[in-house]
C-alpha positions in Angstrom: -8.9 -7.9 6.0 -8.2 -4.2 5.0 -9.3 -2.8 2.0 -6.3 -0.9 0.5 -7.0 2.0 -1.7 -4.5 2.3 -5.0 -4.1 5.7 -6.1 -3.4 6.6 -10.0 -0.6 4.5 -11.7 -0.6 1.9 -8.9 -4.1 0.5 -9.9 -2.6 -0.7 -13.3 -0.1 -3.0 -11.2 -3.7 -4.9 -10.0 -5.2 -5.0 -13.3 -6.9 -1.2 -12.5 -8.4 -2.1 -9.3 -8.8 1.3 -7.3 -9.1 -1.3 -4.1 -7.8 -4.6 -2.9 -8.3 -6.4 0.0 -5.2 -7.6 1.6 -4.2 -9.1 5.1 -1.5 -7.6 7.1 -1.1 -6.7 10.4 1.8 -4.0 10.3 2.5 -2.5 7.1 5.6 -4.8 6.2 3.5 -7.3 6.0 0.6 -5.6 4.3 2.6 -4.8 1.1 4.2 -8.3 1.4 1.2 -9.6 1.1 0.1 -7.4 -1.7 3.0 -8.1 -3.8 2.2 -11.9 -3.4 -1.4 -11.4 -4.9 -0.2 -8.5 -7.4 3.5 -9.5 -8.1 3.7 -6.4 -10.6 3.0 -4.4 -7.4 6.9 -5.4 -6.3 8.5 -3.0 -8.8 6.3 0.1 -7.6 6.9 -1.0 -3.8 10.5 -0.8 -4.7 10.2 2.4 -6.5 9.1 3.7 -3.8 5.2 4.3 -1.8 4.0 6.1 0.9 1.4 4.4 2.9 -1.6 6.9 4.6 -3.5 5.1 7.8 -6.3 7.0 8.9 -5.3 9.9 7.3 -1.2 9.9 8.9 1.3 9.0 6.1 4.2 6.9 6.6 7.2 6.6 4.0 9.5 4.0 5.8 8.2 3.0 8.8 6.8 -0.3 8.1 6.4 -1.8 11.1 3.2 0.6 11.9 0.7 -1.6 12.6 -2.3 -1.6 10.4 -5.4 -1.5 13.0 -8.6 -3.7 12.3 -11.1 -1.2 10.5 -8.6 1.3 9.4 -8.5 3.3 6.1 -5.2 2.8 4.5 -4.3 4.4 0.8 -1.2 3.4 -0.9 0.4 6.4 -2.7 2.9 6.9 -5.2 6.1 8.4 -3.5 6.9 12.3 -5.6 10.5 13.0 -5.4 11.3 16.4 -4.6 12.4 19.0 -2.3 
C-alpha cells in the first residue's frame, strides 16, 4: 500500500496528516481510493492536483500506474501561465 505524501492545504482534507496510506494501482484509482477514506479530499481532487511518482509529475494522466515501492506526493495544482 503506498504511502501518499499531502503537501500544505491538502493535509487539512485528512485531518492534517502529511501522509496517508492508500491502495491503488494506477493513479485513478489511487485518489479514488483516497477520497473514499478522506471524503473532504473530493473537493480538492476536483479543484484540481498534480500527482509526482518518483519524482515525474502528472496533471491528467490518471491511468499511470503507481508501481509497488514508489514515492508519490500529491500537490496542489497553481494556475498560471
Amino acid at each position: 500500500m503506498p504511502e501518499v505524501e499531502l503537501f500544505g492545504g491538502l493535509r487539512d482534507s485528512v485531518g492534517g496528516a502529511q501522509t496517508v496510506n492508500v491502495e491503488g494501482k494506477t493513479i485513478a484509482e489511487l485518489l479514488e481510493n483516497l477520497a473514499k477514506k478522506h471524503p473532504r479530499m473530493q473537493e480538492r481532487i476536483n479543484q484540481g492536483i498534480a500527482v509526482a511518482i518518483d519524482g515525474v509529475v502528472y496533471r491528467d494522466d490518471w491511468q499511470q500506474p503507481v508501481p509497488e515501492g514508489a514515492e508519490v506526493v500529491l500537490i496542489t495544482r497553481i494556475a498560471g501561465g
